[in-house]
N, C-alpha and C positions, 0 to 999 in steps of 0.2 A: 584780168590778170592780177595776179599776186604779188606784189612789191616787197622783196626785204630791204631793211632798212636797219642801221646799226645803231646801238647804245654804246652813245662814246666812255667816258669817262668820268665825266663831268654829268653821267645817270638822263643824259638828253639824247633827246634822237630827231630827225627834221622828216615828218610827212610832206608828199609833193602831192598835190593832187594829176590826175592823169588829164583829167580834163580840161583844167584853166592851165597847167603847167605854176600855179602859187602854190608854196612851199610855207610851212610853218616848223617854228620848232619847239617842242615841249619838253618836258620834267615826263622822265617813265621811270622814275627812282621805284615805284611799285612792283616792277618787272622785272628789274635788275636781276634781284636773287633765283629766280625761278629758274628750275634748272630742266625747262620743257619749253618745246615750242610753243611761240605764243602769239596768237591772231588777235588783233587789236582790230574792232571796224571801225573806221574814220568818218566823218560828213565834213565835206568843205563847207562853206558859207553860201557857194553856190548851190547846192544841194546835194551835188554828185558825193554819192556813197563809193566806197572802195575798202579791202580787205590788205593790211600787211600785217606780214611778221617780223616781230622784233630778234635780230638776230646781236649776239655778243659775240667780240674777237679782242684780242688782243693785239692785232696787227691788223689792219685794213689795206686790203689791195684796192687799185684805183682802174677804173674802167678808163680804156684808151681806144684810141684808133690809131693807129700806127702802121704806116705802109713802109716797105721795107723790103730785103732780100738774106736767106741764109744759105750757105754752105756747110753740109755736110760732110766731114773728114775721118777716114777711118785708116789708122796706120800711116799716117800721111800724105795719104791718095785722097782726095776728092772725090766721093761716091754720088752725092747727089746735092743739087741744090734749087730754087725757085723765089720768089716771089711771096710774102709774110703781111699778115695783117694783125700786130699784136693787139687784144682786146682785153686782156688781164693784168698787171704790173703788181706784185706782190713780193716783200721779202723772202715770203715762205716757201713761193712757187718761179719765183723767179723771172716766168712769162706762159701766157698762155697763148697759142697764135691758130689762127685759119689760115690755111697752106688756100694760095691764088692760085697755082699752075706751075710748073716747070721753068725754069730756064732754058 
């Protein structure tokens, strides 16, 4: 599996390996400017290889897990509602959710 990973601002970015779950963080100031996707292959210390791309944003959404419930309201009436798993949090998007089931 392919891991994106962002270039903050500060021109760094933190590879994890998938295997040990150890994380490191480097200088991708190289990358920065590019204005293409870009595969970087990594080797941890323990040997394992792995492939990410560096991705750029100006806002970073943060990965959640969020259980929860919504209601849907249309005209005032209550059309439909169930059970929420938010796994997105971003200014831009606001939320992104896995619908559980029904109420």
């Amino acid at each position: 599996m392919i891991e994106k990973v962002y270039i903050t601002s500060k021109q760094m970015t933190t590879f994890s390996c998938p295997k040990l779950q150890k994380s490191k963080t480097v200088n991708v100031s190289q990358y920065a400017n590019i204005d293409k996707i870009v595969r970087v292959n990594v080797k941890c210390p323990c040997g394992h290889a792995f492939t990410s791309i560096l991705g750029k944003r100006k806002k970073y959404s943060k990965e959640n897990n969020m259980h929860g419930s919504y209601t849907r309201i249309v005209n005032g009436k209550q059309i439909d509602g169930g059970l929420m798993k938010v796994v997105d949090l971003s200014i831009t998007h606001k939320a992104s959710l896995i619908s559980e089931g029904n109420r």
